[in-house]
DSSP file (Angstrom, degrees, kcal/mol; ACC not computed):
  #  RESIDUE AA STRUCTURE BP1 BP2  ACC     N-H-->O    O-->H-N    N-H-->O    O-->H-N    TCO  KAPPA ALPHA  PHI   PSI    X-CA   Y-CA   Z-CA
    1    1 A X              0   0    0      0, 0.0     2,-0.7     0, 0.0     0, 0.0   0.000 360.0 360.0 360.0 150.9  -13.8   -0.5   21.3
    2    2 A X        -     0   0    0     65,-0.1     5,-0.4     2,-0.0    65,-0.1  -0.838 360.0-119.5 -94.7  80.0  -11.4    2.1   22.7
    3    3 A X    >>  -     0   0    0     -2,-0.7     3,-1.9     1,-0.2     4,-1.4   0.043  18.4-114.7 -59.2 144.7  -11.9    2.8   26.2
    4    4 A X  T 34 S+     0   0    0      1,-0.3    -1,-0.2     2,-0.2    -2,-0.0   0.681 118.9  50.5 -65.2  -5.2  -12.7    6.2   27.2
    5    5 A X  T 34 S+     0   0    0      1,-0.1    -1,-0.3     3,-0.0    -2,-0.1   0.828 111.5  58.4 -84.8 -23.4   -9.2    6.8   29.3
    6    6 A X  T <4 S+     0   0    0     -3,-1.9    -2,-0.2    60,-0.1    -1,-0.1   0.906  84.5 111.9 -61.9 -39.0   -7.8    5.5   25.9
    7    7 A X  S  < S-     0   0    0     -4,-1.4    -4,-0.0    -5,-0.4    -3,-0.0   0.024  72.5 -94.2 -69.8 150.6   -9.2    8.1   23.9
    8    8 A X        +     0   0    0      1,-0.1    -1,-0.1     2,-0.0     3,-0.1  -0.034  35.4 167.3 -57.8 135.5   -7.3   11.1   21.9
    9    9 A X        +     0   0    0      1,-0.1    -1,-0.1     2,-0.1     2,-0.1  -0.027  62.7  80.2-139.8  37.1   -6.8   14.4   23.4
   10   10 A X  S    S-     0   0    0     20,-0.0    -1,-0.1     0, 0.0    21,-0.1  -0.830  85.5-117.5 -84.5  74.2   -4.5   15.3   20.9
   11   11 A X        -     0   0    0     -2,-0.1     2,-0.6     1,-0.1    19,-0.2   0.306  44.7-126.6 -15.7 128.7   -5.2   16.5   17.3
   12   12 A X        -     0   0    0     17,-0.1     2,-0.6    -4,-0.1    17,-0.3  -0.732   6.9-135.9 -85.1 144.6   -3.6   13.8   14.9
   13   13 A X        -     0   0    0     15,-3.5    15,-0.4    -2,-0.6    87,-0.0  -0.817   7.4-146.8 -55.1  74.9   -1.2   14.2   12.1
   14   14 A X        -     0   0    0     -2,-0.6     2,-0.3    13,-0.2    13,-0.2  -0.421  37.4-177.7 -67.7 178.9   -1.9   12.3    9.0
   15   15 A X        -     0   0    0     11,-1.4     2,-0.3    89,-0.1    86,-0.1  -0.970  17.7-166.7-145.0 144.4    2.0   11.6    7.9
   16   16 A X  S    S+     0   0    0     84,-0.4    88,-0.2    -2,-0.3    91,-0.1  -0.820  79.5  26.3-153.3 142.9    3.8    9.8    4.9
   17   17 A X  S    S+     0   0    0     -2,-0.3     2,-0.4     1,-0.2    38,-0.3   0.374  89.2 118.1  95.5  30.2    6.9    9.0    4.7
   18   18 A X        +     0   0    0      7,-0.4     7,-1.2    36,-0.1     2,-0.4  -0.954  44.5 177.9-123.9 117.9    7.0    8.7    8.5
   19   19 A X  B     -A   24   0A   0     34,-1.4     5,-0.2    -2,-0.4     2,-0.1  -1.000  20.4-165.7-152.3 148.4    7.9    4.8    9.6
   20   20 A X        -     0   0    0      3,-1.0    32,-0.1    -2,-0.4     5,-0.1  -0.085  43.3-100.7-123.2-173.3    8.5    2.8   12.5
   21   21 A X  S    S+     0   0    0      1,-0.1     3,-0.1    -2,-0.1    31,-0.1   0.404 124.1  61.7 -92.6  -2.1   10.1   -0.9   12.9
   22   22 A X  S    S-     0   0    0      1,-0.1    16,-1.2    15,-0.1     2,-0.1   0.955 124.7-105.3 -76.1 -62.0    6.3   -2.1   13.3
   23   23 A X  E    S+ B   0  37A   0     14,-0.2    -3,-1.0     1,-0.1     2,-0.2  -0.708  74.2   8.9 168.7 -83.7    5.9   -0.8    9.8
   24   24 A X  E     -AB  19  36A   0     12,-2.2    12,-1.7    -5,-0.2     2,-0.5  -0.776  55.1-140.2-115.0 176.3    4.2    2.5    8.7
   25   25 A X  E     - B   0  35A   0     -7,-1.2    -7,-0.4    10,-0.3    10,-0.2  -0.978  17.9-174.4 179.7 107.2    3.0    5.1   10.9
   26   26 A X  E     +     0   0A   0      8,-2.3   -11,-1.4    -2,-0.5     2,-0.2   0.941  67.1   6.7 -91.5 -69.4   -0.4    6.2    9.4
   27   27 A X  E     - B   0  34A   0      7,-1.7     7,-1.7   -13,-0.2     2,-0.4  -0.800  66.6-162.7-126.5 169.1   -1.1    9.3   11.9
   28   28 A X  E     + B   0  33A   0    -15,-0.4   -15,-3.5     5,-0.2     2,-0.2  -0.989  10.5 163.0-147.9 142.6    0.9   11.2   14.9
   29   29 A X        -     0   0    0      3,-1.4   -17,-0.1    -2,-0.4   -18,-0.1  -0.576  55.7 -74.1-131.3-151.3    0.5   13.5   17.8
   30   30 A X  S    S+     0   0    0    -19,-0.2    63,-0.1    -2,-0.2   -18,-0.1   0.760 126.3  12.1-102.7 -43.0    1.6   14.8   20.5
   31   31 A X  S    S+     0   0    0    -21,-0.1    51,-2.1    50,-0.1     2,-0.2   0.349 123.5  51.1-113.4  23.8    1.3   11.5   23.1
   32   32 A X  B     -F   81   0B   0     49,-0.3    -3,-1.4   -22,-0.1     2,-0.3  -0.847  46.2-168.6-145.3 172.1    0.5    8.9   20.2
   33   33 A X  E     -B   28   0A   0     47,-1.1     2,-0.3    -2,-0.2    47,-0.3  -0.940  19.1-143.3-146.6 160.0    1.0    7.1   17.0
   34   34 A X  E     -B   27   0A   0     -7,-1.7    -8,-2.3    -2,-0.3    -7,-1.7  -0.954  26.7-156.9-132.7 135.8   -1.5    4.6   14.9
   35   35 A X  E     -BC  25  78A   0     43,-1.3    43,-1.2    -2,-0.3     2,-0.4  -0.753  17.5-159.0 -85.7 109.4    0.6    1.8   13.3
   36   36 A X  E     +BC  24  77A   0    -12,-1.7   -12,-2.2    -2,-0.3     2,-0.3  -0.991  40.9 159.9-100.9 132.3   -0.4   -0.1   10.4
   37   37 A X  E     -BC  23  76A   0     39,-2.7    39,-0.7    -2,-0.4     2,-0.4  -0.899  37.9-148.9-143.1 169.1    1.9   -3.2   10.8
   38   38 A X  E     + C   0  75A   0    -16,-1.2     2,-0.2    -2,-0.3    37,-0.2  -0.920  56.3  83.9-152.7 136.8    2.6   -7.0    9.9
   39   39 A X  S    S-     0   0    0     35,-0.8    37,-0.1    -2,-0.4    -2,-0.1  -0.817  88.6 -30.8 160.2-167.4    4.0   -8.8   11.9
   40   40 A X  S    S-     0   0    0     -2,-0.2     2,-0.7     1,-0.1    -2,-0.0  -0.141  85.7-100.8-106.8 141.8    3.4  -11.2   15.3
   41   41 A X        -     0   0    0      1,-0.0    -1,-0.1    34,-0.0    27,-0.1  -0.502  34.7-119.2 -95.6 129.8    0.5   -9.3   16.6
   42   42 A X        -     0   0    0     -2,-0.7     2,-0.3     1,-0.1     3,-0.1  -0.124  21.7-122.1 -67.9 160.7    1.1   -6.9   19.6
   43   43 A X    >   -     0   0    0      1,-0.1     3,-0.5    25,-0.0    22,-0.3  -0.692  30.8-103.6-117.8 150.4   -0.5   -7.3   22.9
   44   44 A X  T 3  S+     0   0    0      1,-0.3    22,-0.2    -2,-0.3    -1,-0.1  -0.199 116.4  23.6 -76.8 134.8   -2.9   -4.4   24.4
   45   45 A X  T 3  S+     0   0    0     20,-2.9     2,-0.5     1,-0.3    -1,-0.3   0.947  88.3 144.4  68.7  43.8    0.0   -2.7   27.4
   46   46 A X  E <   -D   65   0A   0     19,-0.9    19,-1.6    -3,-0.5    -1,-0.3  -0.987  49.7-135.3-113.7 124.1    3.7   -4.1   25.5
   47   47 A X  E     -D   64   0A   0     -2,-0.5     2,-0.3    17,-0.2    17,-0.2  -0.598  23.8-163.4 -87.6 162.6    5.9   -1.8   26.1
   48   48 A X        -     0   0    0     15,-1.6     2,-0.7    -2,-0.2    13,-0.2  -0.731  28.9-141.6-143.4  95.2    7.9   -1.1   22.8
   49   49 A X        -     0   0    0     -2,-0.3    13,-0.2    11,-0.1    14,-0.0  -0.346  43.7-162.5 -69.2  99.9   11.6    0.9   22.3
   50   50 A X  B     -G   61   0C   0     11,-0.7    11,-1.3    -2,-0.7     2,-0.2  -0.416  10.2-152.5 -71.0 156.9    9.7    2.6   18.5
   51   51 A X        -     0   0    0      9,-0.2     9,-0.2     2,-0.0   -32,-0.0  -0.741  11.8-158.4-141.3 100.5   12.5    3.8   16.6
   52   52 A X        +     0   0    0      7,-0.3     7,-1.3    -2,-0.2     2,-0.3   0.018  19.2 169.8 -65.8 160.3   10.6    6.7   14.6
   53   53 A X  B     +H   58   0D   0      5,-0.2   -34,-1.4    43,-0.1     2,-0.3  -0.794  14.7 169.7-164.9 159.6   12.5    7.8   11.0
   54   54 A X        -     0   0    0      3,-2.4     3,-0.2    -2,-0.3   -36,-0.1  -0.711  67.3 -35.8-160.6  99.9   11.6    9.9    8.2
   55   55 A X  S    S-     0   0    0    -38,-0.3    -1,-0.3    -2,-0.3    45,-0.0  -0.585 130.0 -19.4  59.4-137.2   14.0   11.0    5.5
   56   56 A X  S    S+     0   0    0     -3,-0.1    -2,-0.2    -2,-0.1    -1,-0.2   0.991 119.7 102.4 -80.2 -66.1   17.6   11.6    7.3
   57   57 A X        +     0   0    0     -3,-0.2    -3,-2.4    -4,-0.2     2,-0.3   0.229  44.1 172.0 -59.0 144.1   15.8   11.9   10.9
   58   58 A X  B     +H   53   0D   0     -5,-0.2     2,-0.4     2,-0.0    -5,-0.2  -0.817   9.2 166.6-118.7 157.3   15.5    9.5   13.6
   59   59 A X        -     0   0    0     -7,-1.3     2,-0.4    -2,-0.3    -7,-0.3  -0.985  17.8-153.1-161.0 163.0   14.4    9.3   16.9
   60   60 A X        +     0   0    0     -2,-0.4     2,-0.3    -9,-0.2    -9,-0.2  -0.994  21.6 168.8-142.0 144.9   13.8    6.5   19.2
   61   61 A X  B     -G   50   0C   0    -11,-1.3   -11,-0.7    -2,-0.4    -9,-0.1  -0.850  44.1 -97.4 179.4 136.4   11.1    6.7   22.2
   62   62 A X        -     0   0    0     -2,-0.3     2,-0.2   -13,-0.2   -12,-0.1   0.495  45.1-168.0 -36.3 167.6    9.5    4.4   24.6
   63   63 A X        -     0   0    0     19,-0.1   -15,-1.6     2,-0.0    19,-0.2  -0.797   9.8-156.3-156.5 164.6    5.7    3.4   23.1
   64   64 A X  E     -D   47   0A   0     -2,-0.2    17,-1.8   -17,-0.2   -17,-0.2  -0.809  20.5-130.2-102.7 115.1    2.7    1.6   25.0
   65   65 A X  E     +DE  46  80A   0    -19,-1.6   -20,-2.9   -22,-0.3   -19,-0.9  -0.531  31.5 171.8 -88.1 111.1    0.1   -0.3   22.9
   66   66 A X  E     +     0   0A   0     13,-1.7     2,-0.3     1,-0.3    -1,-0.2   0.565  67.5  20.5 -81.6 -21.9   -3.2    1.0   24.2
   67   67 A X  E     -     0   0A   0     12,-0.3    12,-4.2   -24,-0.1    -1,-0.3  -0.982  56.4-163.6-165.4 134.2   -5.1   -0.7   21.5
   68   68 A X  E     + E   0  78A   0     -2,-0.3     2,-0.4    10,-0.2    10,-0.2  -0.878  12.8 177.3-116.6 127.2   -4.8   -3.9   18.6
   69   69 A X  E     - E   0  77A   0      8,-3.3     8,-0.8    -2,-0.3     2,-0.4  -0.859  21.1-142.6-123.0 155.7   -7.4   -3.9   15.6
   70   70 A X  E     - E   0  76A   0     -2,-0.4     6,-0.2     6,-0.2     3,-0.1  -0.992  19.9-178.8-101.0 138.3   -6.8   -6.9   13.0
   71   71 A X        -     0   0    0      4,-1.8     2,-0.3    -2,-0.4     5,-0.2   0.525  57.4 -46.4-109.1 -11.6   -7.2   -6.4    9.9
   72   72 A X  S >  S-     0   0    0      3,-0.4     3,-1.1     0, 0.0     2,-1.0  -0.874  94.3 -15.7-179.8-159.3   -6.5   -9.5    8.3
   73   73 A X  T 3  S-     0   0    0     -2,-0.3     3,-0.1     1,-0.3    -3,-0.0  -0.252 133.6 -12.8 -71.1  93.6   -3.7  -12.2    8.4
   74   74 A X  T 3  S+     0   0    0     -2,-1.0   -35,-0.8     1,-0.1     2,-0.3   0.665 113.3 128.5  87.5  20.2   -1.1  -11.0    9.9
   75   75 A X  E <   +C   38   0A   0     -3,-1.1    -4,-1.8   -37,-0.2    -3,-0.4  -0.813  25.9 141.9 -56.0  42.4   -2.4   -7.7    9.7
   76   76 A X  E     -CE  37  70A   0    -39,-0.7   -39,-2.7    -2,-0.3     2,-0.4  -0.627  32.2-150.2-140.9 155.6   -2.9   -4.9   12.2
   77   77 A X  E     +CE  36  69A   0     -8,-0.8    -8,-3.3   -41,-0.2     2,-0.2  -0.972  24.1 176.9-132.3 173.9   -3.1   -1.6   13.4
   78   78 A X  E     -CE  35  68A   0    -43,-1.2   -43,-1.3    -2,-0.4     2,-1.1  -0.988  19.0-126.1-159.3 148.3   -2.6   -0.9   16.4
   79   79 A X  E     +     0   0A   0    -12,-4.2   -13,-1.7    -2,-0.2   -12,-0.3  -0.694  26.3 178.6 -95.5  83.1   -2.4    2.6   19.0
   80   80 A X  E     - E   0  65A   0     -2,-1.1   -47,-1.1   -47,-0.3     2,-0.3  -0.384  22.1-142.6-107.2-177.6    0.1    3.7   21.3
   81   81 A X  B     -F   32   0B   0    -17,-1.8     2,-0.5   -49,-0.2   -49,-0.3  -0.650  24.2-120.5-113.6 171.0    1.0    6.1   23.4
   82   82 A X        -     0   0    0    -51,-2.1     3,-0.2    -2,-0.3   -19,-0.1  -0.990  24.1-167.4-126.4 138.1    4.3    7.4   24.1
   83   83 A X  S    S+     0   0    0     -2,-0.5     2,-0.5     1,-0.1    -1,-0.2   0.966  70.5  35.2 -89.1 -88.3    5.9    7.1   27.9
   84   84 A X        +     0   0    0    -21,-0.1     2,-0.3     2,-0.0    -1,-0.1  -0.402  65.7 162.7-102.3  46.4    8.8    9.0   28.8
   85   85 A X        +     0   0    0     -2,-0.5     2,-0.3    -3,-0.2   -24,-0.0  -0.273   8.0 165.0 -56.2 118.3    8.6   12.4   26.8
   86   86 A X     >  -     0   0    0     -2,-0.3     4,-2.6     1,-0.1     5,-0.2  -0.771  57.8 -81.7-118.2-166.9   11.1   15.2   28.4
   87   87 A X  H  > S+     0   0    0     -2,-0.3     4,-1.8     2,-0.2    -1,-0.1   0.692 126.6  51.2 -58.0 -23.2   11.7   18.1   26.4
   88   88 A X  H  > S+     0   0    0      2,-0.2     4,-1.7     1,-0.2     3,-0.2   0.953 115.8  51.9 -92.4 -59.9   14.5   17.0   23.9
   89   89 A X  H >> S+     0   0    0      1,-0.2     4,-1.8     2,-0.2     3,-1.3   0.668 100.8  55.8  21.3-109.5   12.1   14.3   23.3
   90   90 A X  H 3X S+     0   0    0     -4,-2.6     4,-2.2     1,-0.3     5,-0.2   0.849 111.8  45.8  -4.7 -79.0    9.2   16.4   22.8
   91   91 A X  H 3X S+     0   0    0     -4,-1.8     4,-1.2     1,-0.2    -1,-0.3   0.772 107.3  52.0 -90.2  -3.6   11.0   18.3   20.0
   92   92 A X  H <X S+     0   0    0     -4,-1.7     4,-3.1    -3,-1.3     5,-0.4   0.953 112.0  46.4 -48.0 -58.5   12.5   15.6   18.2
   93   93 A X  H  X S+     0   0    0     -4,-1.8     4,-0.8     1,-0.2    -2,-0.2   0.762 111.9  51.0 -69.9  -9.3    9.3   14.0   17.9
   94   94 A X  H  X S+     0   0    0     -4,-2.2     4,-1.6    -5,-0.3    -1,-0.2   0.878 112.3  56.5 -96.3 -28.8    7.6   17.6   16.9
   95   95 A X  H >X S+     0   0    0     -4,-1.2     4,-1.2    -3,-0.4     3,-0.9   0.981 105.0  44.1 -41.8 -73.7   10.5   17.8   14.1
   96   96 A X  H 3X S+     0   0    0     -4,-3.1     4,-2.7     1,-0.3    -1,-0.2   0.715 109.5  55.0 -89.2  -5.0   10.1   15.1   12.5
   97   97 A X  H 3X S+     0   0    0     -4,-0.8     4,-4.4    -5,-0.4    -1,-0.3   0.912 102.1  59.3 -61.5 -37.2    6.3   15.3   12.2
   98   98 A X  H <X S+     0   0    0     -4,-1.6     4,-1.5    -3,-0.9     5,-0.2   0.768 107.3  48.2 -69.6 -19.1    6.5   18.5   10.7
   99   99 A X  H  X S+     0   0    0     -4,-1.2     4,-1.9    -5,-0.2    -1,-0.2   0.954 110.3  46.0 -51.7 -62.2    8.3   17.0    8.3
  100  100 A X  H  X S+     0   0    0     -4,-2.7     4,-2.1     2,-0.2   -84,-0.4   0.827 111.1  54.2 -63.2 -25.2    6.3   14.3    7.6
  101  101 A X  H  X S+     0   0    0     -4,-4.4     4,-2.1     2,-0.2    -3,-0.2   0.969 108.0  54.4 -75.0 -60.1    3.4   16.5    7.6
  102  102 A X  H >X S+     0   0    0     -4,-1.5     4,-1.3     1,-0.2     3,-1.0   0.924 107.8  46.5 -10.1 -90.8    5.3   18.7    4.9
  103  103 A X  H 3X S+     0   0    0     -4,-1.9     4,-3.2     1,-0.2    -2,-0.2   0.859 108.9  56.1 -37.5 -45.3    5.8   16.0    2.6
  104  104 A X  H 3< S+     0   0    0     -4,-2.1     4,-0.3   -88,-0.2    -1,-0.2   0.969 107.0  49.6 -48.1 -49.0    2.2   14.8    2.9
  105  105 A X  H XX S+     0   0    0     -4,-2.1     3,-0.6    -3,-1.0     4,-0.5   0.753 111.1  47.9 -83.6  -2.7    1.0   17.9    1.9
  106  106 A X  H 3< S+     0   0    0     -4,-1.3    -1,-0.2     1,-0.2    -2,-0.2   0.746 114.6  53.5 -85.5 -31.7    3.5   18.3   -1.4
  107  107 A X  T 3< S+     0   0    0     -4,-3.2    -1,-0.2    -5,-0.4    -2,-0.2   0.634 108.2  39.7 -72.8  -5.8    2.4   15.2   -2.0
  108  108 A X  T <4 S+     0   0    0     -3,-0.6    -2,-0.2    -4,-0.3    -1,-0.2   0.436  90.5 120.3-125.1 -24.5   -1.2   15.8   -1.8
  109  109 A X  S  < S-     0   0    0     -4,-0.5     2,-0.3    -5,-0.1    -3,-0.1  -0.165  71.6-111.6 -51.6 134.6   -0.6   19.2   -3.7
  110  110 A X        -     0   0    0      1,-0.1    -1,-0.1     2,-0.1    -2,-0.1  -0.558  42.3-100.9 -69.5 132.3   -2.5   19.5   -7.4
  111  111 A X              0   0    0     -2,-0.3    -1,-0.1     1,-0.2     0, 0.0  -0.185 360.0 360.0 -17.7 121.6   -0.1   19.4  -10.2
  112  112 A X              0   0    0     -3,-0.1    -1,-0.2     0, 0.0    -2,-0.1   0.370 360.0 360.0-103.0 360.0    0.8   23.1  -11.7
């Protein structure tokens, strides 16, 4: 269960093609990400230097894992928040959502 200081008060993204070193990077806002990952499983308040990318952009910024689900063996997603946004920040990370968020929706587009 998510605790209520945990919960979003952000609109999420869905995203694709948008991936971390955790592994894929499901949805995005403005002070979050959710993670689908494998790998050692992270612990609730690890801070984490994410290093965001999508097509040629990259970005790297600070993360805290508010929240761990497992989903099977060796399996997880998991929530975080992002720490030190300043401004150039800010619009890196709003770049390359819009990206992803682009691509999602061409991808999602019906076939002419």
């Amino acid at each position: 269960m998510i605790p209520d200081s945990e919960r979003r008060h952000h609109g999420r993204l869905r995203c694709s093609l948008l991936r971390c070193q955790l592994g894929t990077i499901l949805d995005f806002s403005a002070r979050g990400a959710r993670i689908r990952c494998r790998r050692r499983e992270p612990k609730v308040g690890e801070m984490i230097l994410l290093r965001i990318h999508c097509l040629e952009l990259a970005v790297k910024a600070w993360v805290e894992v508010v929240w761990v689900q497992r989903l099977g063996l060796m399996r997880y997603e998991l929530g975080v928040r992002f720490t030190e946004v300043n401004t150039q920040l800010g619009g890196k990370l709003n770049e390359i959502a819009r990206i992803a968020v682009d691509r999602h929706l061409l991808a999602k587009a019906p076939a002419e």
